[in-house]
C-alpha positions in Angstrom: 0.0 0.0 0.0 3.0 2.3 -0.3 1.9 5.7 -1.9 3.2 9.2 -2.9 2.2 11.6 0.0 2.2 15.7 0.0 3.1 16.3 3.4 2.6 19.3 5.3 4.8 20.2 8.7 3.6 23.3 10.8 5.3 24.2 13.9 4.9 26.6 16.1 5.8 27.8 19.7 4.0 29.6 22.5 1.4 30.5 19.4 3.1 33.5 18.5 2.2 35.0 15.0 5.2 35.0 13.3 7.0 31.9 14.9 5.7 29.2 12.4 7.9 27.0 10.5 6.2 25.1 7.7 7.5 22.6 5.4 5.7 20.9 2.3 7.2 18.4 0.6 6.8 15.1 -0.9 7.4 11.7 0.4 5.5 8.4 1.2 3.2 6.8 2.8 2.3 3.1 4.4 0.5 1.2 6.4 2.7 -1.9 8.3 0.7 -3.8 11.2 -1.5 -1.6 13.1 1.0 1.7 12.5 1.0 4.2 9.4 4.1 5.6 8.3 5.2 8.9 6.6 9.1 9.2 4.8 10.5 12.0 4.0 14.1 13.5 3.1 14.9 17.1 4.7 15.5 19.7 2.3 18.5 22.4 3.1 15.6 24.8 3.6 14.8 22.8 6.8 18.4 22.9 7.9 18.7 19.4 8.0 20.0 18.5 4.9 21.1 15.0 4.3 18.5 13.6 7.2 15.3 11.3 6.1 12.5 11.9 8.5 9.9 9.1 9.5 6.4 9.3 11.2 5.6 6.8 12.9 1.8 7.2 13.9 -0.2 4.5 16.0 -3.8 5.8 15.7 -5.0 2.6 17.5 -3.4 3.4 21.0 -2.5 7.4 20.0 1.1 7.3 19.5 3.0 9.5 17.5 6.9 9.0 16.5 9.2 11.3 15.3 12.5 9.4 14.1 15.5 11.3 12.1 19.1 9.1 10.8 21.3 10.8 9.0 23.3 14.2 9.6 20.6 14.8 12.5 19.6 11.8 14.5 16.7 11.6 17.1 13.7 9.7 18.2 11.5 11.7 20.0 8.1 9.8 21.9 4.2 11.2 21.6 1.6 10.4 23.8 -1.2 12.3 25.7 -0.4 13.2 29.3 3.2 11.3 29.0 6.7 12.6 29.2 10.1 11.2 27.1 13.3 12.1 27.0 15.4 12.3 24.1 18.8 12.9 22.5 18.9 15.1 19.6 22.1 14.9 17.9 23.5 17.6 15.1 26.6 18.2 13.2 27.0 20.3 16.1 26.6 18.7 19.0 24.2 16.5 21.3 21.2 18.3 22.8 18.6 16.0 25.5 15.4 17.1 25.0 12.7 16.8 27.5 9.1 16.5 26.0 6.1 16.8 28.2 3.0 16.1 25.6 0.1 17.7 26.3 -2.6 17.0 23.9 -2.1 14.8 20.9 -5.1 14.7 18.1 -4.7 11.9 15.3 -7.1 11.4 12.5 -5.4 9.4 9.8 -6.5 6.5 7.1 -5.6 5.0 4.0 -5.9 8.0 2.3 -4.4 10.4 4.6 -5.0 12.4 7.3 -3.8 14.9 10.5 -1.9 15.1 13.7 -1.9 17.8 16.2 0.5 17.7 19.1 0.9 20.3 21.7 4.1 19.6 24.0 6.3 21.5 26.3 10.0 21.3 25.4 12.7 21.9 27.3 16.2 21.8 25.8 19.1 20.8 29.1 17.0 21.8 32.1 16.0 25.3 30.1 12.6 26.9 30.2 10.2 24.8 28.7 8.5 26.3 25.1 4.7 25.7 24.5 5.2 24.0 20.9 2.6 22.7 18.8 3.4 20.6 15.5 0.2 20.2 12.7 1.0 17.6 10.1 -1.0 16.8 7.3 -0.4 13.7 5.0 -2.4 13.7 1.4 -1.9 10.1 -0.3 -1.5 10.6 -3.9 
């Protein structure tokens, strides 16, 4: 069932006009067991050139995973009123990231669908940011 996607990447923090990121870009999409999956490749305008992004999204028990290999490497853990820790490493250096999701929304099916996450982030014991991620996935 593996199918061209458009997908759609908003992010946003402490909802702030001006603050929003958004990425479109092509990729694909699948369904394995009882999880879909989006792939993508970052693009240089992301910043994170050379790095192939997966969704992992388990609508079933409302799980979301964010997984990046390649020149930035991460897997960071979704799920309503949970909290994860996470390593985040760049060509830069290693950052731990402390995610506190808040609210996670996931309507998705064979043809496509949405996810809305609101989490607090915290970046080595800093202030945590209100962020919240949209993503949309159109099956072509």
């Amino acid at each position: 069932m593996k199918k061209n996607a458009l997908i759609s990447v908003s992010s946003m923090q402490s909802k702030q006009e001006g603050d929003t990121i958004e990425v479109v870009t092509p990729g694909s999409f699948y369904k394995k067991e009882n999880c879909y999956y989006v792939v993508y490749d970052e693009t240089k305008i992301s910043g994170m050139e050379g790095t192939t992004t997966t969704f992992k999204i388990n609508s079933k028990d409302n799980k979301f995973s964010l997984i990046r290999v390649g020149t930035t490497t991460t897997k960071m853990e979704f799920q309503k009123s949970s909290g994860d820790v996470s390593l985040y490493n760049t060509p830069y250096g290693t950052l731990e990231l402390k995610i506190d999701t808040k609210d996670l929304k996931i309507n998705i099916d064979d043809q496509g669908g949405n996810i809305f996450v609101n989490y607090h982030m915290s970046v080595a014991g800093q202030k945590p940011q209100d962020t919240f991620l949209k993503i949309n996935i159109k099956a072509q």
